[in-house]
Backbone as a printed PyTorch tensor [residue, N CA C, xyz], in Angstrom:
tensor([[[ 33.4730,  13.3900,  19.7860],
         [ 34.4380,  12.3250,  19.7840],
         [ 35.8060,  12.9340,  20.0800]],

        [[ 36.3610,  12.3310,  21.0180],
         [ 38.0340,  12.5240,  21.1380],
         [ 38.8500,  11.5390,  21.3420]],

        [[ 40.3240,  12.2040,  21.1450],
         [ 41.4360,  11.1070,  20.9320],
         [ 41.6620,  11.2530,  22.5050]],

        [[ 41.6310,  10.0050,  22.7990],
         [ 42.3400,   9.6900,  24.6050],
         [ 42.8060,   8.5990,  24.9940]],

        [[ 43.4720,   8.2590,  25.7850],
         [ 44.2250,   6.9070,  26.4030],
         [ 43.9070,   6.6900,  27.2940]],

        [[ 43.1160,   7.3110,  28.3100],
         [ 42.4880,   6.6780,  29.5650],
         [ 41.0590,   7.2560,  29.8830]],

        [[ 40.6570,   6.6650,  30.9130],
         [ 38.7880,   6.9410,  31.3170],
         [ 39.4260,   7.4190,  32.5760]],

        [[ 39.0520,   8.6000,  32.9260],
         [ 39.0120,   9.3250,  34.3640],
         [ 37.6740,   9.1910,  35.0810]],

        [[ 37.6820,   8.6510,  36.1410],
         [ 36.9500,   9.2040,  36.7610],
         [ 36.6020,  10.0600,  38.2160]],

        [[ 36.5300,  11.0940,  38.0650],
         [ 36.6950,  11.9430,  39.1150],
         [ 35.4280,  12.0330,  40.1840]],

        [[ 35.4080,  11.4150,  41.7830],
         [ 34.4390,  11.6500,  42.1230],
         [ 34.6900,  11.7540,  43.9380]],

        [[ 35.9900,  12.9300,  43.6610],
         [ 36.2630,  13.4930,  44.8740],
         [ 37.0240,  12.2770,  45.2900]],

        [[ 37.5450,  11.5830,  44.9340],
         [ 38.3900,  10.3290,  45.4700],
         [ 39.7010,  10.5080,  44.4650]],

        [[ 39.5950,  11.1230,  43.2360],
         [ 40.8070,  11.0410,  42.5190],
         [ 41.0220,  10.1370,  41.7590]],

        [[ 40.4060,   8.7990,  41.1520],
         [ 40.5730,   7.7730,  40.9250],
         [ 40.8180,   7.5630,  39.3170]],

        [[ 41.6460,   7.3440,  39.0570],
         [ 42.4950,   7.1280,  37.4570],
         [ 42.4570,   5.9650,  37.0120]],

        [[ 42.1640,   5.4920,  35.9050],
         [ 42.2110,   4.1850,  34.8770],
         [ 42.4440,   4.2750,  33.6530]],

        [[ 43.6910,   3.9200,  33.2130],
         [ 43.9390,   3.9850,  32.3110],
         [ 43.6440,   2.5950,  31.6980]],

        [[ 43.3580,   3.3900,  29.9940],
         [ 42.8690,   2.1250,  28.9320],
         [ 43.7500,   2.8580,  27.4440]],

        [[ 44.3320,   1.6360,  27.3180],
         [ 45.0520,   2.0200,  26.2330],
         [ 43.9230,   1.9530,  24.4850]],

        [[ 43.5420,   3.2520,  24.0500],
         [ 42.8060,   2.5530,  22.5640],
         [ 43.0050,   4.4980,  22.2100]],

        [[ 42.2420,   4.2300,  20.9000],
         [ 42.5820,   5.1970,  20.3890],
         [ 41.4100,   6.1730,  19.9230]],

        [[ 40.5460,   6.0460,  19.5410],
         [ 38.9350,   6.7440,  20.4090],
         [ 38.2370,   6.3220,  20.8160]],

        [[ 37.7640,   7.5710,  21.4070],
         [ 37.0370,   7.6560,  22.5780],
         [ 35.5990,   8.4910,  22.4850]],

        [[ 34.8640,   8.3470,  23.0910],
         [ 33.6030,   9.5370,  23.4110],
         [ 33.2300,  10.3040,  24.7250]],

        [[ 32.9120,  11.2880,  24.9470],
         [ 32.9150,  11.6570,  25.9470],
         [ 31.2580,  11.9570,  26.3790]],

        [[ 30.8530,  11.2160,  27.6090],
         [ 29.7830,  11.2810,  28.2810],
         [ 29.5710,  11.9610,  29.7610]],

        [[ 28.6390,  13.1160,  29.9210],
         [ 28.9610,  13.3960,  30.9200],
         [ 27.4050,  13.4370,  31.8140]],

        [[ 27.4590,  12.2520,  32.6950],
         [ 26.6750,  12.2720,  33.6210],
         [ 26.2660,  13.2550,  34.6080]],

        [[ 27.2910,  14.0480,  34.9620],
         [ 26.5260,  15.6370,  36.3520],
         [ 28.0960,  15.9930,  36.4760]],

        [[ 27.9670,  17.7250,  36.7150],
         [ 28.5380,  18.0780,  37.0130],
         [ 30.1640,  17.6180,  37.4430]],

        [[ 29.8180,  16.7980,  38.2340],
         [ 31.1440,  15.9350,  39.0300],
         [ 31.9780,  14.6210,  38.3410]],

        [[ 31.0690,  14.0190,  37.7280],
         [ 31.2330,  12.8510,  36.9790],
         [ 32.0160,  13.0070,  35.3820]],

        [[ 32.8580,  12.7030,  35.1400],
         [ 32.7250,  12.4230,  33.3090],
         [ 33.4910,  11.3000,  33.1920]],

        [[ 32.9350,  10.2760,  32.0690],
         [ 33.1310,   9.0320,  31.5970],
         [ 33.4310,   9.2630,  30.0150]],

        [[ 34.7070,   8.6120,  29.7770],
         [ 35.6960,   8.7600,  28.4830],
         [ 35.4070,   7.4170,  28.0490]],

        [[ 34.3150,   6.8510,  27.1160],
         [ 34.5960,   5.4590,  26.7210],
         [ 34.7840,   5.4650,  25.0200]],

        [[ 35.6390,   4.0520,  25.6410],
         [ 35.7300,   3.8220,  23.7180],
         [ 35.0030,   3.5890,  22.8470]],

        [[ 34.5780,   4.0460,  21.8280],
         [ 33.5500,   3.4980,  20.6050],
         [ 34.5350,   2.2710,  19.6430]],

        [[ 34.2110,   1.4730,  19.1320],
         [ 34.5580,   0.3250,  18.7230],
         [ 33.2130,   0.0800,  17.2130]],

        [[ 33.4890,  -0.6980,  16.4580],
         [ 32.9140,  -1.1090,  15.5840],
         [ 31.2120,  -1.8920,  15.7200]],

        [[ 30.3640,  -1.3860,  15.4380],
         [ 29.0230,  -1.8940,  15.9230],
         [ 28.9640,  -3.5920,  15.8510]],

        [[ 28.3420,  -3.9150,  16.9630],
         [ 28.0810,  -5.3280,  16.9620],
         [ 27.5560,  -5.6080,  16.0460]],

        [[ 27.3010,  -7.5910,  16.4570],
         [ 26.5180,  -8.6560,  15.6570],
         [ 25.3590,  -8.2380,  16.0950]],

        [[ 24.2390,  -8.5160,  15.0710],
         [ 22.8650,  -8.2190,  15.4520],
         [ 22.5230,  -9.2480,  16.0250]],

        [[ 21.5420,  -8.6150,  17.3730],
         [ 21.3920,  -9.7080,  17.8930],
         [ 20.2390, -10.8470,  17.6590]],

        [[ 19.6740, -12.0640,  18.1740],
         [ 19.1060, -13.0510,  17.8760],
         [ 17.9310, -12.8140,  17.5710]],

        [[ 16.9690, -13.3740,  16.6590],
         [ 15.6420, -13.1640,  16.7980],
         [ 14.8330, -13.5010,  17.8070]],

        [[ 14.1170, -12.6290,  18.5650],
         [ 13.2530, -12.8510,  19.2790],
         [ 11.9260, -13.9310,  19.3190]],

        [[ 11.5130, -14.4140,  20.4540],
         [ 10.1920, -15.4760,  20.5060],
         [  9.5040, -14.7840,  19.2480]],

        [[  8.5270, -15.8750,  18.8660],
         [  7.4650, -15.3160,  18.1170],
         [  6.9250, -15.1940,  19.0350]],

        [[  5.6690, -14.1990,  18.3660],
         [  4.6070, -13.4740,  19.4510],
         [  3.0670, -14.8950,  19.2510]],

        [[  1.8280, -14.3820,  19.7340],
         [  0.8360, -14.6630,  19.8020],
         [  0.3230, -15.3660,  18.0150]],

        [[ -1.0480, -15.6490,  17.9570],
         [ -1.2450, -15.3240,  16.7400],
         [ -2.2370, -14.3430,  17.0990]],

        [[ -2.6420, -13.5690,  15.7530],
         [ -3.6280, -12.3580,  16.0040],
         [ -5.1550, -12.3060,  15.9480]],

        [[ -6.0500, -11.6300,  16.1810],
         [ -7.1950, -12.2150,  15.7080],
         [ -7.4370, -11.7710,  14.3060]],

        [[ -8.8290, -12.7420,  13.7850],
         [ -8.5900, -12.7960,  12.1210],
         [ -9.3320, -11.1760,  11.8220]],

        [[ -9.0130, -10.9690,  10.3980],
         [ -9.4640, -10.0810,  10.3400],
         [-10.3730,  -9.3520,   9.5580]],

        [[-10.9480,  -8.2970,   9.1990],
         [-12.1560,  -7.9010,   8.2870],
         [-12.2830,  -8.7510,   7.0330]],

        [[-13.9050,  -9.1830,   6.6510],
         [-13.8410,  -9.6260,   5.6880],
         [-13.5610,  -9.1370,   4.3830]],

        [[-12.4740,  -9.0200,   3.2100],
         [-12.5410,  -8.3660,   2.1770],
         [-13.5800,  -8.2780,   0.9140]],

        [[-13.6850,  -7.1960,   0.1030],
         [-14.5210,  -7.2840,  -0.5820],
         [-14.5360,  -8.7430,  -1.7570]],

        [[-15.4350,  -9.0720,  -2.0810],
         [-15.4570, -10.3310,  -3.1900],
         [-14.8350, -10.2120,  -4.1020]],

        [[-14.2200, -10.6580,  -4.9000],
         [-13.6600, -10.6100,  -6.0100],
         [-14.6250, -10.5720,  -7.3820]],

        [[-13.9790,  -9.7320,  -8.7530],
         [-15.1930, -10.0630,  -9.6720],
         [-15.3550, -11.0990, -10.2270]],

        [[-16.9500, -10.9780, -10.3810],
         [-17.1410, -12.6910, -10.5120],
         [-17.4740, -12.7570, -11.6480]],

        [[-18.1600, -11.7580, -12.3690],
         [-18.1530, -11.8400, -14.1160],
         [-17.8100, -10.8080, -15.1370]],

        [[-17.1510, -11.2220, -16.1410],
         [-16.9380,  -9.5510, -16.7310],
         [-17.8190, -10.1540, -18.3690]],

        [[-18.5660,  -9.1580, -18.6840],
         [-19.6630,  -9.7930, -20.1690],
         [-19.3850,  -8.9520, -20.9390]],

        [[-18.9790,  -9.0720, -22.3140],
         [-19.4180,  -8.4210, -23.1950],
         [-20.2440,  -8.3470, -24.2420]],

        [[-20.7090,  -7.1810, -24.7740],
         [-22.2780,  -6.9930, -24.8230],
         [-21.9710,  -6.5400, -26.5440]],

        [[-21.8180,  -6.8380, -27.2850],
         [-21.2260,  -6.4220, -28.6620],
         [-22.9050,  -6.2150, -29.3050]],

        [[-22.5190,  -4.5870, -30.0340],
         [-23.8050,  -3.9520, -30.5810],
         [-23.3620,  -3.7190, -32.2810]],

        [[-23.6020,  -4.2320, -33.4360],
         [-23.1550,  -4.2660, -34.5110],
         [-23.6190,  -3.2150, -35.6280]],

        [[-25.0030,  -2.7820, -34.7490],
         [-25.8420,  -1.8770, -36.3900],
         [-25.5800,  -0.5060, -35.5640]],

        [[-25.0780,   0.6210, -36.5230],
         [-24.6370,   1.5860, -35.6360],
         [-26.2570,   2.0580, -34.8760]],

        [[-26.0180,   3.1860, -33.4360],
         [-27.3010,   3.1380, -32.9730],
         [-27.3500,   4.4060, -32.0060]],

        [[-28.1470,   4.9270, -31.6720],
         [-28.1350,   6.0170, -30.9330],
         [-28.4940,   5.2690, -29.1210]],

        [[-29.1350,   4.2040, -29.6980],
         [-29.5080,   3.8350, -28.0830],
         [-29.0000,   2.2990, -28.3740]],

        [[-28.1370,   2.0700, -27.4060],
         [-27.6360,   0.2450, -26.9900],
         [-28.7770,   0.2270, -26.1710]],

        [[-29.6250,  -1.1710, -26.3230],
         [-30.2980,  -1.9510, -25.0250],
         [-29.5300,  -2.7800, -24.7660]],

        [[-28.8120,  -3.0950, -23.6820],
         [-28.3330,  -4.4250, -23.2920],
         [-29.2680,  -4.5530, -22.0760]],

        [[-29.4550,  -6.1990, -22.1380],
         [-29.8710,  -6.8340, -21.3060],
         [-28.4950,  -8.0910, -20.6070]],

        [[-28.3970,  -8.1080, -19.6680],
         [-27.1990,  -8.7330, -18.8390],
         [-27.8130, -10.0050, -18.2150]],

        [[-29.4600,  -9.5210, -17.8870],
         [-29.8720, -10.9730, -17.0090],
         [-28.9430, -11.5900, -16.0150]],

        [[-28.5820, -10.3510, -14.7820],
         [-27.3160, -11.1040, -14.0910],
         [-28.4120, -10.8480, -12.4970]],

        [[-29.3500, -10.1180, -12.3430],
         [-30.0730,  -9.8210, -11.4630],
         [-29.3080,  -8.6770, -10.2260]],

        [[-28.6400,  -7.9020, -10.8940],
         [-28.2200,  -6.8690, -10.5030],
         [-28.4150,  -5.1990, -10.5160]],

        [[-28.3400,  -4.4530, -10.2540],
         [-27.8870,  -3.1180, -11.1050],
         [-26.6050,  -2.4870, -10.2970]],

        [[-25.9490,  -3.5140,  -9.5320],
         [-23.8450,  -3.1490,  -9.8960],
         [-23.6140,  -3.5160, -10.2330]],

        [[-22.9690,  -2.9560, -11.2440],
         [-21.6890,  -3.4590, -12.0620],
         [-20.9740,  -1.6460, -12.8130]],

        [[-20.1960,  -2.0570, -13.6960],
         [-19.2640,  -1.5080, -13.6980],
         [-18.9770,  -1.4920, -15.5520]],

        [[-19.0530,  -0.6030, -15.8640],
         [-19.1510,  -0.4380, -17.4720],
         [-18.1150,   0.0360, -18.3850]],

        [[-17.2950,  -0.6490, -19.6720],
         [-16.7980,   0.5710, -20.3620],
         [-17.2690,   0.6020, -21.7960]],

        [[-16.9790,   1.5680, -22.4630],
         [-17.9120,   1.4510, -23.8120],
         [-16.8420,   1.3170, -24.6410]],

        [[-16.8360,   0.6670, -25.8340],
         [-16.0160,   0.6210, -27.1390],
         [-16.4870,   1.1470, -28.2210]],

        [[-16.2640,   1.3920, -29.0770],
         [-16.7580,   1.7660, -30.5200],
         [-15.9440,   1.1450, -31.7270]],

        [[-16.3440,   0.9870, -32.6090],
         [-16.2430,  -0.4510, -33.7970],
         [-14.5600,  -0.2350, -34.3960]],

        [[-14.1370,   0.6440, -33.8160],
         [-12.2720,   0.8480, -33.9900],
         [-11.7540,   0.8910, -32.9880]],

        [[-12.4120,   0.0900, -31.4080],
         [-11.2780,  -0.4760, -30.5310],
         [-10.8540,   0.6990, -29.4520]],

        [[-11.6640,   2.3750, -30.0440],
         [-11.6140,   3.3250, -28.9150],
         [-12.3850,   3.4300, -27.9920]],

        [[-11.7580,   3.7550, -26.8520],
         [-12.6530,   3.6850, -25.4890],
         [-13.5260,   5.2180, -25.9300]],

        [[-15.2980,   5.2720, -25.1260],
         [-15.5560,   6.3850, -25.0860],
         [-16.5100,   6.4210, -24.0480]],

        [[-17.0200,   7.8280, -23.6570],
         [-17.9550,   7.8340, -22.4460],
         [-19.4670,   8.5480, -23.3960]],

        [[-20.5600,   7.4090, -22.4800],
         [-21.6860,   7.9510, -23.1920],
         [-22.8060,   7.6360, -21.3400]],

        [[-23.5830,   8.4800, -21.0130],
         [-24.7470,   8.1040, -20.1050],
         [-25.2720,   6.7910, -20.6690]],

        [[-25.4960,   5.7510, -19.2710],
         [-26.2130,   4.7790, -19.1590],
         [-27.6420,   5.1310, -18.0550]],

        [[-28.3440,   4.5470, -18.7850],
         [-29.8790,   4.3210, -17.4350],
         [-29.5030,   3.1490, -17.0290]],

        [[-30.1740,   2.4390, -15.8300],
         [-30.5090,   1.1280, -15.4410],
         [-32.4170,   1.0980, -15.8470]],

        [[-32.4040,   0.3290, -16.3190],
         [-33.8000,  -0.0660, -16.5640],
         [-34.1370,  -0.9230, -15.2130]],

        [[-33.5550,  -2.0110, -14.8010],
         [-33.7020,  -2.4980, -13.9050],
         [-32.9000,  -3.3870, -13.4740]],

        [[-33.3130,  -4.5750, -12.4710],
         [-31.8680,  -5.5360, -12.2650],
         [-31.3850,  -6.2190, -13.5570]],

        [[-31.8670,  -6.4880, -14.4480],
         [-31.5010,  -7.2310, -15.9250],
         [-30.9010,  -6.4260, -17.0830]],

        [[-31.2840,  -4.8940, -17.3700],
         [-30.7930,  -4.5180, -18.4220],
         [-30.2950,  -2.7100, -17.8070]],

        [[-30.1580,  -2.3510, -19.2980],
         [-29.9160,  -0.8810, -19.2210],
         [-29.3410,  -0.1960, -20.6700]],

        [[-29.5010,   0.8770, -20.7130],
         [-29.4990,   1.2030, -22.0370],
         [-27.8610,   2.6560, -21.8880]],

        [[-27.6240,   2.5490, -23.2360],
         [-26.3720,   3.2870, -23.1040],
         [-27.3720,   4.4440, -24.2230]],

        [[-27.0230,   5.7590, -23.8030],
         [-27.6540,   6.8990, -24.4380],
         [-26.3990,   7.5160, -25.5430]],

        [[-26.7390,   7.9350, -27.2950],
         [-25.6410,   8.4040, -27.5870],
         [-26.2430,   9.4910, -28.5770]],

        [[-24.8860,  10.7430, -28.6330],
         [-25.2490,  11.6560, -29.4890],
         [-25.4750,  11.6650, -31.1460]],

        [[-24.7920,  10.5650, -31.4720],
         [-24.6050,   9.8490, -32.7400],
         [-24.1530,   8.6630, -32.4970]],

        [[-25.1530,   8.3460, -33.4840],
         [-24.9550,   6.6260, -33.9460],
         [-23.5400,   5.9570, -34.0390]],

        [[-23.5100,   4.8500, -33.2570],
         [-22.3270,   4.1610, -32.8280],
         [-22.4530,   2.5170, -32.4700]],

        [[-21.8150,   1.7290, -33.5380],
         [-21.3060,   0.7630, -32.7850],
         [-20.0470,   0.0360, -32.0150]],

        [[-20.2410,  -1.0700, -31.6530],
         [-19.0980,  -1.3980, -30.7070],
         [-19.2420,  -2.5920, -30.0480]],

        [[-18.9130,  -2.3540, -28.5820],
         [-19.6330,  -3.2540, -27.8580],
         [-19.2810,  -2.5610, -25.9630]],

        [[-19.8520,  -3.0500, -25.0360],
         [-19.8900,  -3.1660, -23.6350],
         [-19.2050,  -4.2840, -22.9990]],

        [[-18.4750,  -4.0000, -22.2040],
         [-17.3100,  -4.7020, -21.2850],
         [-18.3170,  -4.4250, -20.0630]],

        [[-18.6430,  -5.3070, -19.3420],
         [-19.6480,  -5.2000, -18.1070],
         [-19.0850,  -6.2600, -16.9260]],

        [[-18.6670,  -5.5130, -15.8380],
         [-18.2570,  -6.3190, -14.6600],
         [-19.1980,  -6.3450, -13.9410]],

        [[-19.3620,  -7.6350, -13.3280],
         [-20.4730,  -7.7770, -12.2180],
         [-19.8540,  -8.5590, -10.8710]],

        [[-20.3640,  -8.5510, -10.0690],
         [-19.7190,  -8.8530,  -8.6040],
         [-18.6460,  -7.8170,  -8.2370]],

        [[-18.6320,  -7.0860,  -7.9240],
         [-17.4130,  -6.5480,  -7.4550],
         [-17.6170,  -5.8370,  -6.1610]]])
């Protein structure tokens, strides 16, 4: 950026124009050429453009869950059977124990209807079981 009062342009003709402002930038096209213009305060943004097309539709997303069950086991136990009767074997499990703490224990699937939670000591609680997902 520089301070200048006129735009020269030199192109073997000599040719002078003066512009009265107070900066300037300097651009130089080749060798022979240089252009002194003023920078000024950035414009208004300009208008919004057409809308475009519409798009084509797109992948189907996964389903949403469609049931969440819980499976409450009251006599403490080394093995939960729950049976769900939802005709599945996805879903999605967490275990509780009879003071509201989360814990991790191996489950089998027996089959699409049930499945059993395996434990090292006797525990009750209950099963939070999502299905559809």
């Amino acid at each position: 950026m520089t301070i200048a009062t006129s735009i020269i342009l030199s192109s073997g003709i000599g040719t002078e124009i003066s512009v009265h402002s107070e900066i300037y930038t300097s651009i130089l096209f080749n060798p022979e050429i240089s252009v002194n213009m003023a920078v000024g305060a950035q414009g208004r943004k300009g208008d919004d453009g057409e809308k475009g097309e519409k798009g084509d539709k797109g992948d189907t997303g996964l389903p949403g869950v469609s049931i969440i069950d819980r499976f409450e086991v009251n006599t403490p136990s080394l093995i939960w059977n729950i049976i769900h009767n939802r005709g599945t074997k996805k879903f999605m499990h967490s275990l509780w124990d009879s003071n509201g703490q989360l814990f991790y224990a191996p489950i089998s699937v027996i089959d699409d209807n049930s499945f059993i939670v395996k434990m090292t000591s006797a525990n009750s609680g209950n099963v939070d079981v999502l299905f559809g997902f």
